[in-house]
C-alpha positions in Angstrom: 106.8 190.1 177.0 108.5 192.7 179.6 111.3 191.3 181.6 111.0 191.8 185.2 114.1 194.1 186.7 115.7 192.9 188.8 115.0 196.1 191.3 111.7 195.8 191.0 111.9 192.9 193.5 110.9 196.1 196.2 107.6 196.8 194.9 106.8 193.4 194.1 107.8 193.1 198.0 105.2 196.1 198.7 102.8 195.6 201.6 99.9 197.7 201.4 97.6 200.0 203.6 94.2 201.2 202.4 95.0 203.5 199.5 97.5 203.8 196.8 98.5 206.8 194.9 101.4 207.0 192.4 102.9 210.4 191.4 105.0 211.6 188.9 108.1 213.3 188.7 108.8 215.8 186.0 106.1 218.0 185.2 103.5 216.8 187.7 105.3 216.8 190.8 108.3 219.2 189.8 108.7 221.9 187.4 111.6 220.7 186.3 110.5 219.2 182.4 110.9 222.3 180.7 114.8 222.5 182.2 115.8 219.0 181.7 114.7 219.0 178.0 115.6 222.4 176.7 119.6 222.4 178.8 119.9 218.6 179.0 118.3 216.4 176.7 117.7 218.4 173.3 121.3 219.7 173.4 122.4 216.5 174.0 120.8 215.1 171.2 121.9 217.6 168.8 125.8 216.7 169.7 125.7 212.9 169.7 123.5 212.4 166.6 125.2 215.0 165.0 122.5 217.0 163.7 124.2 220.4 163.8 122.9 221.1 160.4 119.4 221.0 161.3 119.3 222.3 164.9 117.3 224.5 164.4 114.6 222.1 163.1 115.8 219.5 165.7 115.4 221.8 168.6 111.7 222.5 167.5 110.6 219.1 166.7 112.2 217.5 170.0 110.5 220.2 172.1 107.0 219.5 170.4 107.7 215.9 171.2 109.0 215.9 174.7 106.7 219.2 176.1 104.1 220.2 174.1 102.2 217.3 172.3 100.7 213.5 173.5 104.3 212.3 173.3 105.0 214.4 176.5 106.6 212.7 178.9 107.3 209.3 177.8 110.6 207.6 178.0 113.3 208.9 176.7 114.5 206.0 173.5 110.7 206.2 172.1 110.7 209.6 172.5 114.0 210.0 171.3 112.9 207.9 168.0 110.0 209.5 167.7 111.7 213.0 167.2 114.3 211.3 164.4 111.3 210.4 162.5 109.2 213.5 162.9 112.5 215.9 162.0 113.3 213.4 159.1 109.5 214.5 156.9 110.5 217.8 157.9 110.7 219.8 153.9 113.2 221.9 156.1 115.5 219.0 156.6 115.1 217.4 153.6 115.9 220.3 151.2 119.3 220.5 153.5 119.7 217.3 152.3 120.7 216.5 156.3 121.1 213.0 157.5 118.8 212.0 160.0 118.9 208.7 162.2 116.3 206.0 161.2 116.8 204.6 164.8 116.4 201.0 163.7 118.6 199.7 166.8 116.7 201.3 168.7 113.4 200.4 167.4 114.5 196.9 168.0 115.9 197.6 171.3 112.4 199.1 172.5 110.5 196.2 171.3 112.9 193.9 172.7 111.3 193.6 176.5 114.6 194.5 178.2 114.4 197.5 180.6 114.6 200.8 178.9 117.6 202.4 181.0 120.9 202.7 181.2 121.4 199.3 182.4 119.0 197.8 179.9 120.3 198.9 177.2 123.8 197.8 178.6 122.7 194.0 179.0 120.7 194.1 175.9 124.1 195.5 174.2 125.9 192.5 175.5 123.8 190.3 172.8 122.8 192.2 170.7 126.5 194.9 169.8 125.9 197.8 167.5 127.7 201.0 166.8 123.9 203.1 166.5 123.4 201.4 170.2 126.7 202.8 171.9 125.7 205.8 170.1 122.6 205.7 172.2 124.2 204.8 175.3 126.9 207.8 175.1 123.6 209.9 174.8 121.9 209.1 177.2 124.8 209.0 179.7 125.4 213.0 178.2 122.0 213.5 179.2 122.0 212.6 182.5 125.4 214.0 183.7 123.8 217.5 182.0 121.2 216.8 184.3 122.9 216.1 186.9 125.0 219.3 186.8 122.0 221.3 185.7 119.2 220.7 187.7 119.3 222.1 191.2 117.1 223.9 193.4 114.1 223.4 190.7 111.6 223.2 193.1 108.1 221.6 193.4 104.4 222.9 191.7 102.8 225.0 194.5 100.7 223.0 196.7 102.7 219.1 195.8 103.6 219.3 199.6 100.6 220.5 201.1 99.1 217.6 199.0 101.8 214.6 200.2 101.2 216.5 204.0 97.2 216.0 203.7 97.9 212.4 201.6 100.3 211.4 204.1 98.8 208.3 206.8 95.6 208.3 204.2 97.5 206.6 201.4 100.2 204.6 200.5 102.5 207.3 198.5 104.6 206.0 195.9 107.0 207.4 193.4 106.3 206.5 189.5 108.3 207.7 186.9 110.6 207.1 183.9 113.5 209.0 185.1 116.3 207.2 186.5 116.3 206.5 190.5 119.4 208.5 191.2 118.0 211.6 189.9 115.0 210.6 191.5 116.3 210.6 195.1 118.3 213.0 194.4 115.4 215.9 193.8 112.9 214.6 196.1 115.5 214.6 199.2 116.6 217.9 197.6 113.3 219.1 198.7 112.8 217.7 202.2 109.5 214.9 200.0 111.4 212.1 199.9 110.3 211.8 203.6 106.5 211.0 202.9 107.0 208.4 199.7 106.9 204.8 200.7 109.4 203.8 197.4 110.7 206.3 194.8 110.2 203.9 191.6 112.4 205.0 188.3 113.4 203.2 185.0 115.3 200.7 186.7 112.5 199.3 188.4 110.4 198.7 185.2 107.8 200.8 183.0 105.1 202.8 184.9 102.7 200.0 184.6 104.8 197.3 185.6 105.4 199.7 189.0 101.5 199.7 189.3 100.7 196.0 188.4 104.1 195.4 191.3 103.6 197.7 193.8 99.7 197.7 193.7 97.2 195.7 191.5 95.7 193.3 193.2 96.8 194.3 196.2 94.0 197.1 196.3 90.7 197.8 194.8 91.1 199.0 191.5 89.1 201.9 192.7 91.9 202.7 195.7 94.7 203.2 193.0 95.2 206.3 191.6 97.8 207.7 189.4 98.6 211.4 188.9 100.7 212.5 185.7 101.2 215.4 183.4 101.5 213.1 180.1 98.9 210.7 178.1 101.4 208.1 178.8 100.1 208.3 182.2 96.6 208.5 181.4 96.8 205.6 179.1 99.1 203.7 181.6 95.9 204.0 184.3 94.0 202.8 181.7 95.5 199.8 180.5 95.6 198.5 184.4 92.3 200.0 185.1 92.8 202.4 187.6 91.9 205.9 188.3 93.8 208.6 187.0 94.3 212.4 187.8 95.8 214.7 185.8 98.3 217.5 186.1 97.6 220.1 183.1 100.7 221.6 182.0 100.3 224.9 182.0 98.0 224.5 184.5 100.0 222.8 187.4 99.0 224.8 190.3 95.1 225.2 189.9 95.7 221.6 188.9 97.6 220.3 192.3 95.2 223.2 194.4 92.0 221.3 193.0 93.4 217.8 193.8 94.1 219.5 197.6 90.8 221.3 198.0 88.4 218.4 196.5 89.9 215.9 194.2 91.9 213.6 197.1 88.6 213.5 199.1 86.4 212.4 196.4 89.1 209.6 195.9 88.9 208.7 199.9 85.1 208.9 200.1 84.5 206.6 196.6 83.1 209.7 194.4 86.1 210.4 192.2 85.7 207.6 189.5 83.1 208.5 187.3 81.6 211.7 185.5 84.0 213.6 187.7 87.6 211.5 186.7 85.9 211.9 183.2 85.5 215.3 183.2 88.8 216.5 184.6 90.6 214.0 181.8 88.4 215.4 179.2 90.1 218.9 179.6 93.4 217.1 179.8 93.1 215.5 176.5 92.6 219.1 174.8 95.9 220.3 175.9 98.4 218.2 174.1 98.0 217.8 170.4 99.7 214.4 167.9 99.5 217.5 164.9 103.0 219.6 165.1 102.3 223.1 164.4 104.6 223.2 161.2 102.1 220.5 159.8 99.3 223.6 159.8 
């Protein structure tokens, strides 16, 4: 069972209106994944886990995972376990004989029901001491001061603020994302958006469902929440609380975000969006992202 963070206490706190929508960061409401994980995180995880030897292979494999397959976009210790254990079947890597992380700490860590950030990890740490752990901690830390002196002026997908401008008194607008608050805050003031969001939800305040079963199950008809993403995280996330969910193609971000101003928001208001039309527009999603990396065909 999930522990409940302690600063999730303001979206448990959460008053609603009418409508809820919860949006994204990276990728859906900025174009910023493609920075952050090619400059920040996969360098990052070359130093600190020492694979030098492979980088090549590791560079690949944690792109696949983090941009271009159904692993997009998820939090950073699954992801970053995921990406040990794809590089380690790699024939590449193994006839270099290179040592590859098994990430067993961390497996435990994930499973454990403590936050999955910074701070999580810290208090979990606290019981639970391990050198692979404070490994994990130093890289994540790396990762988001890279971040931090990296990402700047990255701005959002065209039509995100005509969107929260036409959403804005129709809906309650909410933040929801895995990336930590700080960075949060710090792009969406950045950009003059923070201004229309009603909280700005990061991995301190939970997983994305816990920010939805917080902030608004229960609190609205199923049918009045709606979350937009760029990953199947997301999707399944909307699922598993049964609530609607829009997507953001990558590759696709602008027709994506035009489509959700010219049609997509009104269906939502006016009770036609769930259905064959949510069905349809997820059904193209799901073709975009592949579980297959291409050095497996």
């Amino acid at each position: 069972m999930e522990s409940i963070p302690e600063a999730a206490k303001v979206l448990i706190d959460f008053r609603p209106q009418s409508f809820f929508v919860g949006i994204d960061s990276d990728g859906c409401a900025f174009d910023a994944m493609e920075i952050k994980h090619k400059e920040c995180f996969t360098p990052n995880t070359i130093k600190y886990w020492d694979l030098q030897p492979v980088a090549k292979y590791a560079r690949e494999t944690a792109e696949f995972v983090n941009l271009y397959s159904r692993w997009r976009g998820g939090n950073r210790w699954p992801s970053l376990v995921k990406v040990f254990e794809l590089l380690a079947e790699r024939p590449e890597v193994q006839e270099r004989k290179a040592k590859i992380p098994k990430g067993e700490k961390l497996k435990e860590y994930i499973a454990s029901g403590f936050p999955l950030s910074n701070q999580g990890l810290q208090e979990y740490m606290a019981l639970h001491p391990d050198p692979e752990l404070e490994r994990g901690l130093a890289w994540s830390q790396g990762v988001d001061q890279s971040i931090e002196e990296m990402v700047h002026g990255v701005p959002p997908f065209p039509y995100v603020r005509e969107s929260l401008e036409k959403m804005h008194g129709k809906a309650d607008l909410m933040v929801v994302s895995a990336t930590p608050v700080d960075a949060l805050r710090r792009e969406w003031q950045e950009h003059e958006l923070a201004q229309y969001m009603s909280v700005i939800a990061g991995q301190e305040m939970g997983s994305k469902k816990q920010h939805l079963q917080f902030a608004a199950k229960g609190k609205y008809p199923d049918d009045h929440i709606l979350l937009m993403g760029d990953a199947p995280a997301d999707r399944d996330t909307a699922k598993s609380v049964s609530v609607l969910y829009y997507p953001i193609n990558p590759g696709q971000e602008a027709q994506s975000w035009k489509r959700f101003y010219d049609e997509a928001f009104d269906k939502f208001l006016n009770g036609t969006y769930a259905g064959d039309y949510e069905a349809a527009l997820i059904a193209d999603f799901n073709k975009l992202l592949p579980d297959t990396p291409p050095w497996k065909k």
